[in-house]
C-alpha positions in Angstrom: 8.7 -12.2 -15.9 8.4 -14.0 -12.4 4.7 -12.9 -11.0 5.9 -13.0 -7.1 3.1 -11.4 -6.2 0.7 -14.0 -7.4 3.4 -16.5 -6.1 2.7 -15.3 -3.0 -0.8 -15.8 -2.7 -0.6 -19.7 -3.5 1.9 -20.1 -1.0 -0.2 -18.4 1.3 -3.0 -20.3 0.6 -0.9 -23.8 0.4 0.2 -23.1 4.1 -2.4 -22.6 6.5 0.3 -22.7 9.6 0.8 -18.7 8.4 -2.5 -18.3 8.5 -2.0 -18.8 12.1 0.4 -16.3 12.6 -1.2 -13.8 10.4 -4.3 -13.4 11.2 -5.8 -12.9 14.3 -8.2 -15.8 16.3 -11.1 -12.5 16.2 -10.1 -11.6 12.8 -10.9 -14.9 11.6 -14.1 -15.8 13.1 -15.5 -12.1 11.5 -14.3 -13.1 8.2 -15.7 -16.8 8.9 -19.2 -15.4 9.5 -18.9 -13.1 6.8 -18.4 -15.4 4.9 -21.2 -17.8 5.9 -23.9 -15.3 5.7 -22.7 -13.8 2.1 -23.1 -17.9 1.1 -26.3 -18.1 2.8 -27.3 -14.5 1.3 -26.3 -15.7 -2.4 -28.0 -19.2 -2.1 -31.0 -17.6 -1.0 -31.1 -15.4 -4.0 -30.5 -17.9 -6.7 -33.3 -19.8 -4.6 -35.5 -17.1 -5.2 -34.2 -16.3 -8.5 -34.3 -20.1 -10.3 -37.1 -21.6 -8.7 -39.3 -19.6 -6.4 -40.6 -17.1 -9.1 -41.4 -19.3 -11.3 -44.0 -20.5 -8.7 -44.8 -17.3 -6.9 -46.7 -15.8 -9.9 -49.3 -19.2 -10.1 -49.8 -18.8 -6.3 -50.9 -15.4 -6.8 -53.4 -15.8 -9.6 -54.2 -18.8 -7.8 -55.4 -16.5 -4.3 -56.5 -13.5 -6.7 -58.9 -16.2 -8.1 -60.3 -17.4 -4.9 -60.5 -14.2 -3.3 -63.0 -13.4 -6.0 -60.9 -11.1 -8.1 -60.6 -13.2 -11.8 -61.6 -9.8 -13.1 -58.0 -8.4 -12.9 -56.8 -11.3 -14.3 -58.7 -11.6 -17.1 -56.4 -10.4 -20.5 -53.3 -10.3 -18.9 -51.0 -12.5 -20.8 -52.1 -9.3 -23.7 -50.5 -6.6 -20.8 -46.7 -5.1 -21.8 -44.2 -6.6 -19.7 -42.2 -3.6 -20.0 -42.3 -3.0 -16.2 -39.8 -6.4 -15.9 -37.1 -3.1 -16.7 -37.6 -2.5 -12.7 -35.4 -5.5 -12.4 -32.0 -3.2 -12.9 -33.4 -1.1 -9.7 -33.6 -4.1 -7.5 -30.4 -5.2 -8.4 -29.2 -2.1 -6.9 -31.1 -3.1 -3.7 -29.1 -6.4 -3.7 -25.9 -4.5 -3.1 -27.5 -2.4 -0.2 -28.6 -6.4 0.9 -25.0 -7.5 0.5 -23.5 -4.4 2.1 -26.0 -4.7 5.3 -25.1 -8.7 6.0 -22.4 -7.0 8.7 -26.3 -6.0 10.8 -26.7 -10.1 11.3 -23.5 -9.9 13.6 -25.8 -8.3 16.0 -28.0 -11.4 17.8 -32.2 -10.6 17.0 -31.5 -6.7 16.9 -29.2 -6.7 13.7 -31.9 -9.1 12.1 -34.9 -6.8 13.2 -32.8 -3.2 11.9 -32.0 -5.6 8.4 -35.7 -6.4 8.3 -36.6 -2.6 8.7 -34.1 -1.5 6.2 -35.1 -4.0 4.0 -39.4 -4.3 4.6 -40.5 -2.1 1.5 -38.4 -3.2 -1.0 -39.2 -6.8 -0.3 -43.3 -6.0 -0.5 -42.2 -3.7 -3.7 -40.9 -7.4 -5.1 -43.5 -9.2 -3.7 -46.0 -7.0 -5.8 -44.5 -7.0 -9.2 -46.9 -9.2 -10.7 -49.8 -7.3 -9.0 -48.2 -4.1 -11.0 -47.8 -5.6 -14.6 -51.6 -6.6 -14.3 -52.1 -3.1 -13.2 -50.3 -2.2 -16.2 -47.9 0.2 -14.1 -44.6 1.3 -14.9 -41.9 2.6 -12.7 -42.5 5.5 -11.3 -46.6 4.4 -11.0 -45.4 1.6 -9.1 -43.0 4.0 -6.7 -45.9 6.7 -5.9 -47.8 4.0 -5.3 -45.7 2.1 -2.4 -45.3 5.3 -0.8 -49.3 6.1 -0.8 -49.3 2.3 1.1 -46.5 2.9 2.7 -47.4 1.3 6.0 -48.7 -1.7 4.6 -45.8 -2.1 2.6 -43.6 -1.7 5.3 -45.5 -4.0 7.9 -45.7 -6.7 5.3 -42.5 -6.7 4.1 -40.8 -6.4 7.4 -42.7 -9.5 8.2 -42.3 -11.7 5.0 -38.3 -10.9 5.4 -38.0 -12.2 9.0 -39.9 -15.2 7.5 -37.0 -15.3 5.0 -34.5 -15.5 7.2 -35.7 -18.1 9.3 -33.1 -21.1 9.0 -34.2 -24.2 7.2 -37.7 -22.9 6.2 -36.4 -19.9 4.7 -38.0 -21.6 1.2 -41.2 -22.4 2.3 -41.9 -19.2 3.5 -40.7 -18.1 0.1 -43.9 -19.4 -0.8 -46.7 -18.4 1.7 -45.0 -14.8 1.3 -46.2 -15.0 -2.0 -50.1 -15.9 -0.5 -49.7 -13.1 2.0 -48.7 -10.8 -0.8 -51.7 -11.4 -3.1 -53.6 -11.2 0.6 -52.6 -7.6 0.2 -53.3 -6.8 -3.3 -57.0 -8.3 -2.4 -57.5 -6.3 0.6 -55.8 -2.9 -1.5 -58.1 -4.0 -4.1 -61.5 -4.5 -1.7 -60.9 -1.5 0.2 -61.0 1.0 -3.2 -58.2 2.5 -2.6 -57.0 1.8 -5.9 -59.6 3.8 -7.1 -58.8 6.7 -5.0 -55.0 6.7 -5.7 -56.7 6.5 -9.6 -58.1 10.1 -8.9 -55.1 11.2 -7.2 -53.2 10.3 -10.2 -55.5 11.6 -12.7 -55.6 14.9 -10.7 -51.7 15.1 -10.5 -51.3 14.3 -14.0 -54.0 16.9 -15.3 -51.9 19.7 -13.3 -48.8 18.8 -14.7 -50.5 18.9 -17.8 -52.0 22.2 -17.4 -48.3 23.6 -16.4 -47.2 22.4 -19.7 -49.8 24.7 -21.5 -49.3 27.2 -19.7 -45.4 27.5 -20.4 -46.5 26.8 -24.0 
């Protein structure tokens, strides 16, 4: 059985003088730039993916260190790294990324909505090494992003703009990962750990008390 359709695609493809004729001058440079910045996107994450995290985890113990906070290092390696399971939930997030790449069409403010869209997710990655030595899971991790919500957001929006700067893109990669263990320090010095602690305790001991009480 002749597979014309298939057959057509190569000869398509073999003859780019029907290209001309097919597809318009504007419909071409859109799918040209698409195509570009889904390259650039995919790069970027196997970048980040490969090589950056290998590194990003020694530059945060590395800062955590200096800041004066061994303490929360100390017995990590014995911590569960069950919360790596967030991974599937980020790789959700990559498909909003992929799906928002049309925003860079749109000079500076297509970059700065991406960058908005974008901000808390990025800190939420930034700070996953900062959560296994917190020992949190998921939905730990979750209440506590929205309890720093605006730091989150500030510092996220400003480490992805640093991403997306051409060329240095993967050196920023890396003072990111110093401006995110900058957070943790300053989350960490300012106690508010230890209030979101009580917070915690006190939501969990209602929910608890709900239980007995339907018991």
């Amino acid at each position: 059985m002749a597979l014309f359709a298939l057959q057509g695609i190569t000869y398509f493809l073999r003859h780019p003088a029907l290209w001309k004729e097919d597809v318009p001058k504007q419909l071409a440079e859109i799918l040209a730039l698409s195509i570009v910045m889904t390259e650039i996107f995919v790069s970027t994450v196997v970048y980040g993916a490969v090589c950056v995290d290998y590194f990003q985890d020694k530059i945060f113990t590395f800062v955590l260190r200096d800041c004066g906070l061994g303490s929360l290092l100390d017995g990590h390696e014995h911590r569960s790294t069950a919360v790596k399971v967030c991974t599937s939930y980020f790789l959700s997030r990559s498909v909003l990324g992929v799906i928002s790449l049309p925003l860079h069409v749109v000079p500076i403010l297509g970059s700065l909505v991406y960058a908005w869209l974008h901000a808390s997710v990025l800190a939420w990655e930034q700070h996953l090494f900062y959560f296994e030595l917190k020992g949190f899971g998921l939905r730990e991790q979750q209440r506590w992003v929205r309890w720093h919500k605006v730091q989150y957001s500030n510092f996220g929006m400003q480490a992805l703009l640093l991403h997306m700067t051409p060329c240095f893109g993967p050196f920023f990669m890396l003072t990111n990962a110093c401006g995110a263990a900058l957070l943790a320090e300053k989350l960490e010095r300012e106690g508010s750990g230890a209030k979101w602690h009580n917070e915690e305790e006190t939501l969990l001991g209602s929910s608890d008390s709900g239980k007995d009480n339907t018991v």
